[in-house]
N, C-alpha and C positions, 0 to 999 in steps of 0.2 A: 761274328759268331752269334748265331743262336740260340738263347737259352731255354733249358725248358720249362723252368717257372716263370720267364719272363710270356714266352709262347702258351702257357696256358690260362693266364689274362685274357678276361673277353670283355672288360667295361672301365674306364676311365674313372675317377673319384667322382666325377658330379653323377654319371652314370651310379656308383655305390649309393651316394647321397639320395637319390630318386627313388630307390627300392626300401630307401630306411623304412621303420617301424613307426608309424605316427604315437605310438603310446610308448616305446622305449626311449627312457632316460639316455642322452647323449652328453651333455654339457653342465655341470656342477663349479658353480664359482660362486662362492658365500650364499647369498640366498636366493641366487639365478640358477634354477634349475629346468634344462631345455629339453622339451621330450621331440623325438622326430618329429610331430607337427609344429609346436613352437621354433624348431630349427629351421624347420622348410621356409615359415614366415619370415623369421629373423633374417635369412640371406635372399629372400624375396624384395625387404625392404633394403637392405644394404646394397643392392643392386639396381634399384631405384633410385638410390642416392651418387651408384658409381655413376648409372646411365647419366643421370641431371649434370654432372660434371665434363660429360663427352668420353668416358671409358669405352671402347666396345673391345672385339674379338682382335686377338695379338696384339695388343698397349700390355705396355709396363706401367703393374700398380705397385709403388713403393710402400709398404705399410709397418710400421715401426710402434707397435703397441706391446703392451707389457701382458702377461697372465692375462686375459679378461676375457669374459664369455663374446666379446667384440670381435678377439684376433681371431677365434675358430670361423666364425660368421666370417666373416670379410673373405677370409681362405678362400670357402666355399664358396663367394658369391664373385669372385674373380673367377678363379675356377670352370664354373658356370657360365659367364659370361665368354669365355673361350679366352681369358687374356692369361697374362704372366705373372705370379707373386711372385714380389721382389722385397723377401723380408728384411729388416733393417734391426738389429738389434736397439733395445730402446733406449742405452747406455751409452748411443754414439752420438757426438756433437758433430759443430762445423767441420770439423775437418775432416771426420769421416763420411759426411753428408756429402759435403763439397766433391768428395772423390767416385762417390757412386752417382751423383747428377752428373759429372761429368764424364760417366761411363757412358750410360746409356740413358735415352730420352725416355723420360718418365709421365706418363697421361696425368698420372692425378696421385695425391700422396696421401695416407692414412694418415694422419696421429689421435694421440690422447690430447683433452684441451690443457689438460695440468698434469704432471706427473712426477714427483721426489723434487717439486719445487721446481719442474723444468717449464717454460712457456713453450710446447713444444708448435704451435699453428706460429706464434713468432720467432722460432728459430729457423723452422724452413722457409719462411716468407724472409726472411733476410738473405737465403742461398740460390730459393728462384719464384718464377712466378708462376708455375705450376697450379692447376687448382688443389684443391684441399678439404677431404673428410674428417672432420675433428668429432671424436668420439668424446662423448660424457663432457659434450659444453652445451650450447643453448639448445643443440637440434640434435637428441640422441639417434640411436639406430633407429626407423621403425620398422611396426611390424607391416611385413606387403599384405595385401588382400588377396593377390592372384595365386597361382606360382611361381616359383623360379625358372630362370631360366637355366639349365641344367645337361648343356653339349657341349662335348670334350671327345677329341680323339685322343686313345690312347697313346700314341707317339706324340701328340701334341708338347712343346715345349710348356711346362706348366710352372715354374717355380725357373730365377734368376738368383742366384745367393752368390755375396760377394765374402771373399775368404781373404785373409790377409797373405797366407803363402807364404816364400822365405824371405821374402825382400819386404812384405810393409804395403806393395803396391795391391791394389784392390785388384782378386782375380773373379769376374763374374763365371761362375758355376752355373752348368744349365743343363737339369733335371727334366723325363718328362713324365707325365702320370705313370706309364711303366716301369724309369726307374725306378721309385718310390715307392708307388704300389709294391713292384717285388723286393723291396727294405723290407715294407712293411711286412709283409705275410712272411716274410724268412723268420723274424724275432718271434710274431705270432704261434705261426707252428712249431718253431723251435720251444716255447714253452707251454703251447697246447692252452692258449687264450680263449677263453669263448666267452662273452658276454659279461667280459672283466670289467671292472673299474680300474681307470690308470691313472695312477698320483701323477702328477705331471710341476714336479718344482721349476722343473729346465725350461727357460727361454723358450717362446713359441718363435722368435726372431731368430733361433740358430736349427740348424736342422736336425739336433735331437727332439726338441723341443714342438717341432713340426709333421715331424714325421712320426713319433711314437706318443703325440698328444693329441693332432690334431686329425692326421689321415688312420692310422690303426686302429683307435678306437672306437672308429666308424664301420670298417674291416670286419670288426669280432664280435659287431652286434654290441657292444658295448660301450663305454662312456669316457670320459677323462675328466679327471677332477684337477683343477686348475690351482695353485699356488701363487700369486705375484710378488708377492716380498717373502725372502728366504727368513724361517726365522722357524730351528729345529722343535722347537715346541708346541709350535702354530702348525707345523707340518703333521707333527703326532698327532693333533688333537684332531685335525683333518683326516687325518686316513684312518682312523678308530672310530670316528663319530660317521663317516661314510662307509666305512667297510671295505676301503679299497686291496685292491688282490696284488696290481702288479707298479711296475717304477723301473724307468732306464733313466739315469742320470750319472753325471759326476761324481766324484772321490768327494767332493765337501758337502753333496747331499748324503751317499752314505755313512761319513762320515755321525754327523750329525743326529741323524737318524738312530745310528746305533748307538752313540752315546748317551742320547734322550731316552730311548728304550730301559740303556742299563740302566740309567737313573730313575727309574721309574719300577723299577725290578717288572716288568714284562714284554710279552712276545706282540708281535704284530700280526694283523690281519693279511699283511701283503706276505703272499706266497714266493713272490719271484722281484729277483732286483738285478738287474743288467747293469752292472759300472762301466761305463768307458772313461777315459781322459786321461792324463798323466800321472804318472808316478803311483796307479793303483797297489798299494804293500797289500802281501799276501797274507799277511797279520791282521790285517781289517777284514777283507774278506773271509777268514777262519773269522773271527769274533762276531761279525755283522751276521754270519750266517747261524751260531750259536746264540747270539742274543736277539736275532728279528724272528727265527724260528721260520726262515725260507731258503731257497735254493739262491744263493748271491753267486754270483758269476762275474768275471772281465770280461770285458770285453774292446774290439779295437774298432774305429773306422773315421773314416773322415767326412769334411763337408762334399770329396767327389764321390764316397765311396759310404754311407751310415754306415754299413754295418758287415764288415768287412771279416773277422770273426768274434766267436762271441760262444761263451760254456753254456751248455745246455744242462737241464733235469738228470740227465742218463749221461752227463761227463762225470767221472772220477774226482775227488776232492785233487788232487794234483793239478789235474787240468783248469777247475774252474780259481785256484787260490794260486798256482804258480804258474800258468799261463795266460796269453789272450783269447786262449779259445780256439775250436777249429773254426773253420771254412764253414758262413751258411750258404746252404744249398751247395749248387752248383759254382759256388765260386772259386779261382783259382790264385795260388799264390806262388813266386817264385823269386831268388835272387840276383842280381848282377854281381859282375865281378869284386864289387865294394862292399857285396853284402845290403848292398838298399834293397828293399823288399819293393814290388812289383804286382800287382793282381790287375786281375779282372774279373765280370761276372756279371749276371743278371741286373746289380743294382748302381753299376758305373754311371760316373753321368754321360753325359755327350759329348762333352767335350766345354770348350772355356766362350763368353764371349768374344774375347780377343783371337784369333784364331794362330797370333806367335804364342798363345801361353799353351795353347792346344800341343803344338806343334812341338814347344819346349818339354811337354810334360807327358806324352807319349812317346811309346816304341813304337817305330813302325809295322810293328803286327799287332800294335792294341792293346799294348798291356799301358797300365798308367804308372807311374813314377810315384811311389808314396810319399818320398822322404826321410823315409823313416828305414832305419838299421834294425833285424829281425834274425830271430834265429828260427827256424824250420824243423820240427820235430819228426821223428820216425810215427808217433803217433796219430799226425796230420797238425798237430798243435801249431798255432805261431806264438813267438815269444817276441815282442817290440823290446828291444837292448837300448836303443838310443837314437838321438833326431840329426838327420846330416841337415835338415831344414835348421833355419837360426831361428826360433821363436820362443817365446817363453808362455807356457801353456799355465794359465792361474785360473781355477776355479772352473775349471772349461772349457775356456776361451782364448785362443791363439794372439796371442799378443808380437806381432811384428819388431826385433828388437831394432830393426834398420831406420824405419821412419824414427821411433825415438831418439837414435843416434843422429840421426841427420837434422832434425830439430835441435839437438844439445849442441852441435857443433858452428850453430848458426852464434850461439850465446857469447859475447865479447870476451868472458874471463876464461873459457872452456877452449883450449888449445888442443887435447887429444877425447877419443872418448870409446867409450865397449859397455855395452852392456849385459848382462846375463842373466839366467835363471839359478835360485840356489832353489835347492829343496825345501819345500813349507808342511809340516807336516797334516794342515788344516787345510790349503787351498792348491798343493798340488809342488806349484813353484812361487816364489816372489820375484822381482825386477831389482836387482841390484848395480849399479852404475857405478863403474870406474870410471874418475874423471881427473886429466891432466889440465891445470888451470895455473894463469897470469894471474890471479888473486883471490882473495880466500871465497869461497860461494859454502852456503848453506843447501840442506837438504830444502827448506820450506824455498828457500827463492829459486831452487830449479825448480820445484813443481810451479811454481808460481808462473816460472817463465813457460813453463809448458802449457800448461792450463791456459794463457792469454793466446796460444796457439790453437786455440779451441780442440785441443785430443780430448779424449774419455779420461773420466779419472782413474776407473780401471788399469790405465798403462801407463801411471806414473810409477817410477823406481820407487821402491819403499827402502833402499838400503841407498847410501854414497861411501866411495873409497874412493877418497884423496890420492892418488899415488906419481912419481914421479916420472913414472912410462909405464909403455903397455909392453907387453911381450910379442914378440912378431915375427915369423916366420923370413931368410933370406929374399922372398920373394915382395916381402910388406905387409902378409896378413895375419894377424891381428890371431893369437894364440887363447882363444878362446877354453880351452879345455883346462889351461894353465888358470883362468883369472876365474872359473868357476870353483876350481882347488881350493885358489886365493880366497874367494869369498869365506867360503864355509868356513877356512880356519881362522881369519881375522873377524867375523862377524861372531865364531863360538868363543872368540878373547876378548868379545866386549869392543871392539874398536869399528868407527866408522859412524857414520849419524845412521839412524836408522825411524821411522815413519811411527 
């Protein structure tokens, strides 16, 4: 199907990039301030450095940088080059490295030379021998002298993002300047952006963080002001002292945000704030919206699908505090017989690099499989009820609860295992792990054992419950609804080790 924001696209991102502003401010990180001709230069040189490494047109560049005026450049200068970003969230060690090299072959890989104490040019030089742009070590970005180089077809495959999905295994996501593009311009117009400044807290390695930091604010003539370590005060002091207008992030950046504001007794300069991720309470949103003194909104969507729906200016306080939003643009949503919601629309992606997950995760007339359990409103609303996906959603970030299980069940004293999401009222959900053991284990020596498995520390359980069995269905499976019950009430009794 055709859509027609998608059909009314006539230029690719690098094509946007070409037509920037030489004098308009685009890029704001501490006291790297990029105006369209400093940009132009910036990914001029960053693509002299991909060229020097043998990058050309269709290679996958892996790039795994934090906030920094770096990750925007690099974007654009792959981009331009005609090849694939393949972002990497910069949280992820070996064994999420391990699973995306062993997806797909990768030309050459970004990282930071140090970053939260990480040696990141010697973590991937242990996983492969791929070459390597190491940002902010001996040989920073430079500026090019020429141009960029800056062709891109629109259907070009542009971005590879790999998602964890329900099972833990990495599913590569493949976006092309059109999907993205029409994300972007949907959120855009939906709050009538123009020449905004966009807070940008969220991961430039996840696709909020990409798409409404690095491509949209290119879109509206406008800027992105960059964040790398989350820290609510440092955020305030940023969006006041820059004047920023707009923010789509997580429930723990709103969060935080509102609560800095209260304590500070004032309003903010941002007009507009898009919440997606789990467990958005309609209580925050009333308060965020009364103490930031802008239009806060839910919003739902995924890494195949950014922005799936989302409250606009002109929704009803009902709509933008107790639902996820309508349908932008032209897109479409519908249920199966189970109640799992289903869309499509202008900003789906393509489908999977594997082409069984493709195949597992569409209907044969194109609609894509969310995972997710939704309720459908007479006034076009959708309401997200609950995840038939097994994940636990912390801070933003889909946390596969299978891989972790399948790691704990490797451990000698660990004979059964489940793990869940309970509710957190700061980051969304926490990881709590019922574990049936041959002898006594500690919360710190499972993380331990996990951590030597090289995962994130993000996806360690921060709760343990000891118990004697799991609950399980006649057929074998593992009664998850029952052990999420269990949590909350034995974790609000004080019992169980907890992080």
């Amino acid at each position: 199907m055709r859509w027609p924001e998608a059909l009314a696209l006539t230029e690719s991102t690098p094509a946007a990039l070409a037509r920037t502003d030489p004098d308009q401010l685009h890029v704001v990180d501490g006291d790297v301030r990029l105006d369209g001709a400093a940009l132009l230069a910036a990914v001029a040189g960053a693509q002299d450095r991909l060229r020097s490494v043998g990058v050309g047109r269709g290679d996958v560049v892996g790039v795994q940088l934090p906030n920094w005026w770096e990750a925007v450049v690099v974007a654009h200068a792959v981009w331009g080059l005609g090849a694939v970003l393949c972002p990497v969230p910069v949280n992820y060690r070996g064994a999420e490295l391990d699973r995306i090299l062993a997806a797909t072959p990768v030309a050459a890989f970004v990282v930071p030379s140090e970053y939260r104490g990480v040696n990141h040019p010697a973590l991937v030089e242990s996983l492969t021998d791929v070459p390597l742009v190491v940002v902010r070590g001996s040989e920073p970005l430079p500026r090019g002298s020429g141009a960029p180089e800056l062709a891109a077809d629109l259907d070009d495959v542009c971005v590879l993002m790999f998602t964890s999905g329900t099972t833990g295994a990495p599913k590569g996501v493949l976006h092309s300047h059109r999907t993205l593009l029409a994300d972007a311009w949907s959120i855009a117009r939906l709050f009538a952006l123009d020449r905004d400044l966009v807070y940008m807290p969220s991961p430039v390695g996840h696709v909020t963080g990409l798409v409404y930091g690095v491509m949209m604010p290119l879109l509206v003539g406008g800027a992105v002001l960059l964040q790398a370590e989350w820290d609510a005060g440092a955020g305030v002091d940023l969006i006041e002292a820059n004047r920023a207008t707009f923010c789509v992030g997580a429930t723990p950046f709103l969060r935080g945000l509102t609560d800095e504001y209260e304590r500070r007794g004032t309003t903010s300069t941002l007009t507009g704030f898009a919440c997606g991720g789990a467990d958005i309470p309609a209580a925050l949103v009333r308060r965020a919206t009364d103490v930031l003194g802008a239009v806060v909104a839910r919003a739902y969507g995924l890494t195949e699908m950014p922005t799936v729906t989302c409250g606009g200016p002109d929704d009803p306080e009902d709509v933008r505090f107790g639902t996820d939003g309508r349908l932008t643009g032209s897109s479409q949503a519908r249920l199966d017989e189970a109640g799992e919601l289903e869309v499509r629309g202008p900003e789906l992606c393509l489908g999977y690099l594997d082409p069984e997950h493709t195949r597992a995760s569409f209907t044969a007339d194109g609609w894509f499989r969310t995972g997710d359990l939704a309720r459908l409103g007479p006034d076009g609303s959708v309401t997200i009820t609950g995840r038939a996906k097994d994940i636990i959603v912390r801070g933003g970030e889909n946390i596969g609860v299978r891989e972790i299980e399948d790691y704990l069940l490797d451990h000698p004293a660990i004979r059964d295992v489940a793990v869940v999401g309970v509710p957190d009222d700061v980051l969304g959900e926490r990881a709590c792990a019922f574990v049936v053991t041959a002898a006594p284990l500690t919360l710190a020596e499972l993380s331990e054992f996990l951590l030597a498995r090289r995962i994130a520390k993000h996806k360690l359980p921060e709760y343990v419950l000891v118990v004697d069995g799991l609950p399980r269905t006649p057929s074998g499976k593992i009664q998850k609804f029952r052990l999420r019950a269990q949590a909350v009430a034995e974790l609000a009794a004080g019992r169980g080790e907890r992080r």
